[in-house]
LUMVOSE-715337 format. One line per field, with one value per residue (C-alpha): x, y, z. Coordinates in steps of 0.25 Angstrom, whole numbers. Layout:
<sites>
x c(X  ...);
y c(Y  ...);
z c(Z  ...);
</sites>
This chain:
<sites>
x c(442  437  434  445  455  453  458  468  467  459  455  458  447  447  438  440  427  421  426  426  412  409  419  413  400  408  414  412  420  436  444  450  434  432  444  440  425  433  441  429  421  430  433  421  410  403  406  402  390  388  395  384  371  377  383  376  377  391  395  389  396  409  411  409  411  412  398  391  394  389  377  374  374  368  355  354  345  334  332  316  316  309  320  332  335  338  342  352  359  358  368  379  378  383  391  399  401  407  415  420  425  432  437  443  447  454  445  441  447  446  439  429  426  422  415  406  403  401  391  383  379  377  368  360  360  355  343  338  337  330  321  318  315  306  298  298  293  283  278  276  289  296  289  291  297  292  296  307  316  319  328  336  331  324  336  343  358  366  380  389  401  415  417  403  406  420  414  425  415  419  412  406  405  393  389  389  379  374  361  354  342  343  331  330  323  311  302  306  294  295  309  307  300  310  320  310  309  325  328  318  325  339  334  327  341  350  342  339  354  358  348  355  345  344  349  362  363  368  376  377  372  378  372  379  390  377  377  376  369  365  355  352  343  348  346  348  344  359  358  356  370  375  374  379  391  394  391  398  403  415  429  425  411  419  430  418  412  425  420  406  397  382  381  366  352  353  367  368  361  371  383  376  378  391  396  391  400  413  416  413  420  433  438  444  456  467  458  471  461  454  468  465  451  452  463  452  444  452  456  441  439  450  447  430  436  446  457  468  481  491  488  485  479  467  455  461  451  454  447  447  460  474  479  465  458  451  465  467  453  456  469  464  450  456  467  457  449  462  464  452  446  457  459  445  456  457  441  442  432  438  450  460  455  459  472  475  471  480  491  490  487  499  492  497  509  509  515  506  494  498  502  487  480  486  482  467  466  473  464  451  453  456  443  435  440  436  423  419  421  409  403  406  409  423  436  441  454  451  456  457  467  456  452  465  466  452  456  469  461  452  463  469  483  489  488  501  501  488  491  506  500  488  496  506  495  486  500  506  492  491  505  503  488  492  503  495  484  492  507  515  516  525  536  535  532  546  547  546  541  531  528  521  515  508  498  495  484  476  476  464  470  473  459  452  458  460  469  478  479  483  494  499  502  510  516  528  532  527  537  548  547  548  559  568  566  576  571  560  554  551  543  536  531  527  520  514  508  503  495  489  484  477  462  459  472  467  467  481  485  482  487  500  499  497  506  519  527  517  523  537  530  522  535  542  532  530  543  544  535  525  516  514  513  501  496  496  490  476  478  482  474  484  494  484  491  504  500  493  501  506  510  525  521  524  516  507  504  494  486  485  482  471  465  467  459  447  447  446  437  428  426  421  405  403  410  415  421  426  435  438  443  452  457  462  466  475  481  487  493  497  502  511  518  522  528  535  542  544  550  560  553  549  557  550  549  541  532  527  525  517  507  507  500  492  486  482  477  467  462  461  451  444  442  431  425  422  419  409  402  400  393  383  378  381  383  395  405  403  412  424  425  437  452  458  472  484  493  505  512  502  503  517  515  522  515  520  512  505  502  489  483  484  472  462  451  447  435  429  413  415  403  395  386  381  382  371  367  358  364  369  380  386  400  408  401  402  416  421  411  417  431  427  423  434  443  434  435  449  451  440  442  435  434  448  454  458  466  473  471  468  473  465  473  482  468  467  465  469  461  452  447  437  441  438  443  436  445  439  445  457  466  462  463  478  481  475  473  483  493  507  506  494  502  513  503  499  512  508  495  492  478  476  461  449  445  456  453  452  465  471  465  471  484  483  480  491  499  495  495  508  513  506  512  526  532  523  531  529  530  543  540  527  533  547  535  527  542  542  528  530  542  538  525  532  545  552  547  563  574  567  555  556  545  546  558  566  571  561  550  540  551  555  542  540  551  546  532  538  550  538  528  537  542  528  534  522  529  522  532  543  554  548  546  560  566  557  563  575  584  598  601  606  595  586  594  593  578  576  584  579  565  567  576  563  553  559  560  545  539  546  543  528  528  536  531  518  526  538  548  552  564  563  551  557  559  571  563  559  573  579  567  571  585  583  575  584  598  601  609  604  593  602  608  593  591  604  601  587  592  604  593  584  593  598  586  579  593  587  572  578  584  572  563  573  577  572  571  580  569  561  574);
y c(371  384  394  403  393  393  404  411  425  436  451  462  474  485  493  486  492  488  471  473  476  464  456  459  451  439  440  425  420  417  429  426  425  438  444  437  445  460  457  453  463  475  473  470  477  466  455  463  465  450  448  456  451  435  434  425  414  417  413  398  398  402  388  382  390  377  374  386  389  376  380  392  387  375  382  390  378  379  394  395  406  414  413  413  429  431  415  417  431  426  415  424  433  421  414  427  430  416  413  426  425  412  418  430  421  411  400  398  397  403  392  391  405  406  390  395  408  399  390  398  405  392  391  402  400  388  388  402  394  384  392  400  390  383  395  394  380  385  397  386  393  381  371  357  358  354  357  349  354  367  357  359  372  369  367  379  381  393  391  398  404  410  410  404  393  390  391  405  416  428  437  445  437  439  424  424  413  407  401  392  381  367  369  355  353  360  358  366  375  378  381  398  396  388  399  409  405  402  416  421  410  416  431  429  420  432  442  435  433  445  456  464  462  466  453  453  448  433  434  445  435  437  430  437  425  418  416  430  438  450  441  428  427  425  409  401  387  378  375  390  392  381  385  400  394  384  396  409  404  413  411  419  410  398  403  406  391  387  392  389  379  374  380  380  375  363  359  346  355  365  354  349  362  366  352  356  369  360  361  375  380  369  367  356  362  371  385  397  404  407  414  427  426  428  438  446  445  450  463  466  465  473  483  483  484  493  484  485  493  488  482  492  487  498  496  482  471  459  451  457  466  462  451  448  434  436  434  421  417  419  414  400  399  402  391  382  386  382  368  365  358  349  347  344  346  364  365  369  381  387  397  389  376  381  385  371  363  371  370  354  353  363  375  385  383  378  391  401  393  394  410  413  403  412  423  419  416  429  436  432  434  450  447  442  453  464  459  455  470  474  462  468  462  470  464  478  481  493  507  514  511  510  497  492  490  486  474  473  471  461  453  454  460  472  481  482  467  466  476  470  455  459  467  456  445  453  455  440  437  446  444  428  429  440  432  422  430  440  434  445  450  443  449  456  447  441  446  432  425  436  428  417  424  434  423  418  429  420  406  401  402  416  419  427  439  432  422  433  440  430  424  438  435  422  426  432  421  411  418  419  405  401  409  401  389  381  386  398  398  383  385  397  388  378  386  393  379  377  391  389  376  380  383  392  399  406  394  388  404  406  393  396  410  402  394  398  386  381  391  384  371  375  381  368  360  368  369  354  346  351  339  342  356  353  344  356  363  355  351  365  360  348  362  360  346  354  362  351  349  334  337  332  323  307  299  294  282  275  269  284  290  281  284  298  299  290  301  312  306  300  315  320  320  311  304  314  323  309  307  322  322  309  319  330  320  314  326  330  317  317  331  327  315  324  336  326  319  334  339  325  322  309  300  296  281  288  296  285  278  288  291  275  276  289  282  268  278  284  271  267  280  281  267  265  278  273  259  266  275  265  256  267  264  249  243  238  232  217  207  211  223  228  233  242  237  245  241  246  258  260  244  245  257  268  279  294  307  303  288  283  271  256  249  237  233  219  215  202  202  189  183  196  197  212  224  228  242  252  248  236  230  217  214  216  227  235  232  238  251  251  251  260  271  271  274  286  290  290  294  303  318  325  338  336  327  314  304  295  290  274  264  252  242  235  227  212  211  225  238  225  220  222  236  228  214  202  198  183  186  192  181  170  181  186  169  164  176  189  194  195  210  209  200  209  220  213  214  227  225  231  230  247  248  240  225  223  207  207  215  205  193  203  202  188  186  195  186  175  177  184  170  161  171  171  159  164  159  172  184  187  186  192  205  205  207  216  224  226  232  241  247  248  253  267  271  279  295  299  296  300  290  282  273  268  259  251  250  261  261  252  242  240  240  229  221  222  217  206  201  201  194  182  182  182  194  202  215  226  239  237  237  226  218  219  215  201  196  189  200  202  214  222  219  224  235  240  238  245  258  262  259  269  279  278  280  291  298  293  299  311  315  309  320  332  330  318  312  307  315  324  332  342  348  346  357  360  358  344  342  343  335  324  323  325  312  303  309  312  324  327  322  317  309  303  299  292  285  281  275  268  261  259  252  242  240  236  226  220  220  213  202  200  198  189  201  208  217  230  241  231  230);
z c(350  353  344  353  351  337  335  329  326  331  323  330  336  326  334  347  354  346  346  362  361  353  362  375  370  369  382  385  374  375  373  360  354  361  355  341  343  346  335  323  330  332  317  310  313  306  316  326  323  321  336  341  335  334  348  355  343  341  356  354  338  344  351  337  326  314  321  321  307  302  312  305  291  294  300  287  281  291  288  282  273  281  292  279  280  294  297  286  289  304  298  291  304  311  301  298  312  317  304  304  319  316  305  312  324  314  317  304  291  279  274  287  287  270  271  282  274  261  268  274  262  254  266  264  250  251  261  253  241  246  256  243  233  244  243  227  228  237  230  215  210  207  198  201  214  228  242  243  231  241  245  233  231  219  211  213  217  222  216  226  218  222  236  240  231  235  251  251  254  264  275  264  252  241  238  224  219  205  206  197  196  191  181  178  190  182  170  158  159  175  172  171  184  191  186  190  204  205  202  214  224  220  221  235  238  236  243  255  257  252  260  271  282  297  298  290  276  272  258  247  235  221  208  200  194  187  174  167  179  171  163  171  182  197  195  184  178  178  164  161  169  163  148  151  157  146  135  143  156  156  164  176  179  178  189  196  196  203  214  212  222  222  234  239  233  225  226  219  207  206  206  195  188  193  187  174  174  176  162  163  174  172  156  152  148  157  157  156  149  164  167  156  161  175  173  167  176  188  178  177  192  194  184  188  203  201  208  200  203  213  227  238  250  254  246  241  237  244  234  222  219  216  225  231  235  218  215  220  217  203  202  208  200  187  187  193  180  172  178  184  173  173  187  195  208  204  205  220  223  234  230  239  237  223  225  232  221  210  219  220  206  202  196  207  215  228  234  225  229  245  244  238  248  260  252  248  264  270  257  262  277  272  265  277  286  277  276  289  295  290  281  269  256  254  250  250  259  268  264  277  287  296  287  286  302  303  294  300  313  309  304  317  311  309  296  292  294  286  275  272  271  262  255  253  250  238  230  232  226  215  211  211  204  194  189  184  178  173  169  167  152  142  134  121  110  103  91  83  72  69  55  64  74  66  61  75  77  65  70  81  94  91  87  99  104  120  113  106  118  127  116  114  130  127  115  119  126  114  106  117  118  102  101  111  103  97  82  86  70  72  86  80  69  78  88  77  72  86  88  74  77  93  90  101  109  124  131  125  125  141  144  138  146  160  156  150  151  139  131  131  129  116  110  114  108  95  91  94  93  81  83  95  94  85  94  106  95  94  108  115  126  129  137  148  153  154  165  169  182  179  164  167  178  175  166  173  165  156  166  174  161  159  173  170  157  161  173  165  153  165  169  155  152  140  129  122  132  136  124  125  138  134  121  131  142  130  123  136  141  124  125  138  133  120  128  138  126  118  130  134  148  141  131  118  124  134  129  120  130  135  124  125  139  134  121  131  142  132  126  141  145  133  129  142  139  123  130  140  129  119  130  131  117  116  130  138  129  126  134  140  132  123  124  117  113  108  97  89  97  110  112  112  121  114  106  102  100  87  89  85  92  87  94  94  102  107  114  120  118  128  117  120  106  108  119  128  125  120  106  107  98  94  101  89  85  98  103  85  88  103  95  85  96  103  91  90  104  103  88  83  86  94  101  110  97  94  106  95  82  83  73  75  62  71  76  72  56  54  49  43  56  67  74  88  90  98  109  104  89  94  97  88  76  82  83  69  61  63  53  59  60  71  79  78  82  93  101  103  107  122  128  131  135  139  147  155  155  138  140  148  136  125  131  133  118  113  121  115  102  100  108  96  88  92  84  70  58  48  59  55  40  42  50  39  30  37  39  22  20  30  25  12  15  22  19  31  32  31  41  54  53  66  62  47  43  45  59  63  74  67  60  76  82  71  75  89  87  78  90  100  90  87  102  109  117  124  123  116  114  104  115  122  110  106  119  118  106  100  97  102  112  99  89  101  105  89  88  101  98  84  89  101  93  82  94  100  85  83  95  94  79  82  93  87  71  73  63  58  61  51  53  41  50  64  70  81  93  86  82  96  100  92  95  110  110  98  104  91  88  75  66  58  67  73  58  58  70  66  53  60  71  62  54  66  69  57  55  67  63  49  57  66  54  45  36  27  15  16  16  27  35);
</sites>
């Protein structure tokens, strides 16, 4: 296609003389190209000027404008540095003169037109580095370094930041750069030289580009977004850049490196350093702090630019005032800041890309996100215009109605046209972008539970005078919120317990401020749940999941959660960040299945079902990572290797909130004597240290907490024996040497981690054994027995206790190992076990429902109290919690109905065993 064909648009001749005069030259070309050349010329001075002196390169570019571009940069690296000044502003001449006719003929894009800017200043960037460190290398100034590292330019990178980096620069743009020198490539003592000579490079750099010759110029170079400009030199070593950032990096810099790009020099070096920023630039955790902070810094440009006050169009900035393209840039870097170190996807550097990626991931609305898309785009074209007239680096409407139609002109319209659509655009986006910075004000503070608040200035999250004056900001709607509570003195109280236990509060305070829907849910929960109001208060940064984007989707599954976690634990840089990463992955997915079940979208048969999955997810992420890091000490595991296998509640698949994990570990050494490592061990030896270290990993606090407490005394001989089991010992020990309450253990057993062929032998042997075991004289003896010492060990903990006495959680879970042992039944949850045996449908029926109604009691006071339940200090959110979930109508009633189960069903579990004594039955 033609370039005429191409188009779609054309300006109009504001000073027609003179685009006719600039027409006629072109008299050869198609009338629409003609018209395009009055138009760009009678508007813009400018381009006239370039029509003049470029027009006999332009005729031949015209045919091929994609090619011509890609001609003129491409050409740039061949430049000697004696032939750089004029070869270069030769360049821009012609790069800004064709992209800017396609640009005005609608032949490019928007992306087209700020790409080719973008790359042809990498380019120039790029060949005056090297050219000039050439001459360094030449001149001795660079010690170590020979001829060919000019390649690389000695190890120095320009990092092109904001719209050079994100390939988004305009007719006018400054190029603002950081530069920096991988000293690593130098001897400790040559390093002040190497520095030295850098800071010449990037001086003689800058000017080159900069100078307004007879020739034109090429880029106005800024340096100023290095670290701490007033004190540092123009080039800095990485790990000098490095340390400030980590130390004093401040929320402005990292909205900054969203942007930025290793753009010229040595670019594998600087990706190296950008890569070690990551953690700098994107935090682990959701970042509403970035929010407050970016507000502030739009009031200080406002104030130091004197753009405050309503929108009137003369004089408007374009990019910087109220409603302008800042605007948008801002509200898309700063929630990328917020989800970007959660989500890789939000880490776009160009603003639109930008915007894209937080409308598919959920953070901006579909419709919000296509509104400032045409906005950004109708934004920058203004932009472009205003800066093509007369190469200027404005953004500043005009304030003449001389300028007004000159603009008008250029864009081809008319200046009512023009006036009402900008008009228009700048107050869409500062009405959408100001509303999230700035939410409106709350209402007066209730006047509430003063005894209580009063003492909230003293505790830690209320420590610094930023966190009081955001929480002064959510207060109101704190209070408004506790007072609509079923018993408002009780959700005080228990908020109250929840701020006094948060160690720091801006981030849990902005977050709440972003977010106000959180502020429902931590009243919901406080004046619940207390346990798990506790829990949010060590875990605060659990609130991140809810906004998450998926935090009420579907579960996904143990074997989903497994993938995810050794996804996001493969991502941290060592073993502790490792366990670290697994503690926060946890917490959330922990914090999920407790709101789902607090707020009923989830049964309590579900949700231990659910911490079942999380619990064996865990041990399956974390299990290889302990395996791999206790390999680099001691060598690959002997032999098959180890599983890990689940007993009591995560076996049968069913855990609540506070369960701890029953496990044992068996491993085949397949003969093997020792390992093969730098410190090798005997079999034995390694596969009880490999156990004993993954315990740790998952027990031991550390910075992000504990996963689970482990309980290893279900393993084979009890707390006496070896904390790891050979797979050799197991089953002759299970067949010739087990107590009856192992074997009864053992119908729970489920392989969770590790080999997957020992797995498979594992299973094999439980199903042998409990086979042999099946016709055993004494099991129901020994289990009657077992029955007696139980109950007279512990007595009941009042009538609410689902799990101890007779009839209760354990006594039914006790029939069920039993019915499955002495049937060989392979089933390992209780409802599975009692199906399998002889009982009639009534007998069954009666085990089964005091066991469910004790569950659903049990995992609700595990998650509302992280005990028992105790009605005396139930509170009326727990109260109605509990009832919600029995169908009781009172508590009365539930504890009626729990003793009248437990009773039927401790009948049936008397029969079972042959009777027994009153207090066992």
């Amino acid at each position: 296609m033609t370039f005429s064909s191409r188009m779609t648009r054309s300006p109009d001749a504001f000073d027609p003389e003179l685009g006719q005069e600039a027409a006629t030259a072109f008299g050869d070309t198609p009338p629409e190209v003609r018209a395009l050349i009055a138009g760009a010329a009678g508007c813009s001075p400018y381009l006239a000027g370039l029509l003049q002196k470029e027009a006999d390169w332009l005729r031949g570019a015209l045919d091929a404008p994609e090619a011509a571009v890609e001609d003129v940069i491409g050409g740039i690296s061949a430049l000697s540095l004696p032939q750089l000044s004029d070869g270069l502003r030769q360049a821009k001449r012609r790069t800004a003169l064709l992209v800017g006719l396609a640009d005005l003929g609608g032949v490019f894009t928007l992306e087209d037109v700020t790409r080719a800017l973008s790359r042809l200043a990498d380019a120039a960037v790029d060949v005056a580095l090297r050219r000039l460190v050439e001459a360094e290398i030449t001149r001795g100034k660079l010690p170590g370094l020979t001829p060919e590292d000019a390649a690389t330019a000695g190890g120095m990178v320009s990092i092109a930041m904001g719209k050079g980096g994100a390939y988004e620069l305009n007719y006018s743009s400054d190029i603002d750069l950081i530069c920096l020198f991988d000293e690593t490539r130098f001897d400790p003592d040559a390093y002040h030289d190497a520095r030295a000579a850098f800071v010449r490079v990037t001086r003689k750099m800058a000017g080159m580009l900069s100078e307004l010759t007879g020739e034109g110029y090429v880029f106005r170079t800024d340096l100023r977004l290095r670290p701490d400009p007033s004190v540092t030199p123009v080039c800095l070593s990485m790990e000098a850049a490095e340390r400030y950032y980590e130390s004093v990096g401040r929320t402005w810099e990292r909205a900054a490196y969203i942007k930025a790009r290793a753009a010229s020099g040595d670019i594998a070096a600087g990706e190296r350093f950008l890569k070690t920023l990551t953690p700098f630039v994107w935090r682990k955790h959701l970042d509403f702090v970035a929010i407050q902070d970016a507000h502030d810094m739009r009031l200080r440009i406002r104030e130091h630019k004197g753009l405050g006050g309503p929108i009137s169009l003369p004089g408007h900035n374009m990019k910087l005032g109220r409603g302008g393209i800042r605007e948008i840039e801002f509200f898309t870097q700063t929630r990328q800041l917020i989800a970007g170190g959660r989500d890789a996807t939000l880490r776009a550097r160009g603003t639109l890309d930008g915007l894209a990626a937080l409308a598919q991931a959920g953070w901006v609305p579909d419709s919000d996100a296509a509104i400032l898309t045409d906005h950004y785009r109708a934004h920058r074209e203004v932009e472009h215009r205003l800066q093509m007239i007369g190469d200027a680096q404005t953004h500043d409407l005009p304030n003449t109605e001389h300028g007004f139609a000159r603009l008008a002109a250029f864009m081809g319209r008319s200046v009512a046209d023009v006036r009402r659509d900008l008009k228009a655009r700048l107050e869409e986006v500062h009405s959408l972008t100001e509303g999230f910075f700035a939410p409106a004000q709350t209402a007066e503070t209730p006047d509430f539970g003063e005894d209580v608040t009063s003492r909230w200035l003293t505790y830690p999250a209320l420590r610094s005078d930023r966190a009081v004056e955001i929480f002064n900001r959510i207060k109101p709607q704190l209070l408004k919120a506790l007072q609509e509570a079923a018993k408002p003195d009780e959700a005080l109280a228990a908020l109250d317990g929840f701020l006094s236990r948060l160690p720091a509060g801006v981030q849990v305070f902005s977050l709440f401020e972003a977010n106000p829907q959180l502020t429902q849910l931590i009243v919901d929960i406080a004046s619940t749940a207390p346990a798990l109001a506790e829990y949010l208060g060590r875990n605060a940064a659990v609130f991140d999941a809810v906004i998450g984007g998926d935090f009420f989707a579907d579960w996904p599954g143990a074997e989903a959660l497994q993938a995810d976690l050794t996804r996001v634990v493969g991502s941290a840089p060592d073993y502790e960040a490792r366990l670290d990463a697994a503690r926060r992955w946890m917490k959330e997915w922990h914090f999920r299945i407790g709101v789902h079940h607090l707020r009923g979208l989830i049964s309590a048969d579900v949700a231990g079902q659910q911490y079942a999955d999380l619990a064996q997810a865990v041990l399956g992420g974390v299990f290889p990572v302990v395996a791999a890091q206790f390999a680099t000490k001691h060598g690959a595991a002997p032999g098959r290797g180890a599983v890990v296998v689940g007993m009591g509640s995560l076996g049968a698949g069913r855990l609540h909130a506070a369960s701890d994990l029953d496990l044992i570990v068996i491993y085949d050494g397949q003969g093997v004597e020792t390992s093969d490592g730098p410190r090798p061990l005997p079999t034995r030896t390694y596969y009880a240290r490999l156990t004993q270290a993954l315990v740790t990993a998952i027990s031991a606090p550390m910075a992000e907490g504990r996963l689970y407490e482990v309980d290893m005394r279900l393993r084979p001989s009890g707390g006496q024996g070896p904390v790891a089991t050979s797979f050799a010992r197991f089953e002759p020990y299970q067949m010739e040497e087990a107590w009856t309450w192992e074997h009864l253990a053992l119908t729970r057993a489920r392989v969770i981690a590790g080999d997957v062929s020992l797995a498979a032998d594992v299973d094999a042997a439980r199903a042998r054994v409990l086979a042999a075991k099946a016709a055993g004289d004494t099991v129901l003896a020994d289990v009657a027995d077992m029955r007696r010492r139980i109950a007279q060990a512990k007595d009941p903990q009042g009538a609410f206790d689902a799990k101890i006495g007779p009839g209760r959680l354990q006594d039914v879970e006790l029939a069920g190992q039993t019915i499955a042992l002495t049937s060989g039944a392979l089933g390992r949850s209780t409802a599975q076990q009692v199906a399998a045996g002889p009982l009639n449908a009534a007998d069954k029926a009666a085990l089964m429902q005091a066991a469910g109604l004790c569950w659903t009691v049990q995992a609700a006071a595990q998650l509302l109290q992280g005990h028992s339940l105790d009605a005396g200090q139930l509170g009326e959110g727990g109260r109605r919690f509990i009832l919600r979930e029995t169908g009781a109508e009172t508590l009365e009633a539930l504890a009626e109905q729990m003793a009248d189960k437990g009773r039927q069903a401790a009948d049936v579990i008397a029969t079972l065993l042959g009777g027994g004594d009153e207090k066992g039955g």
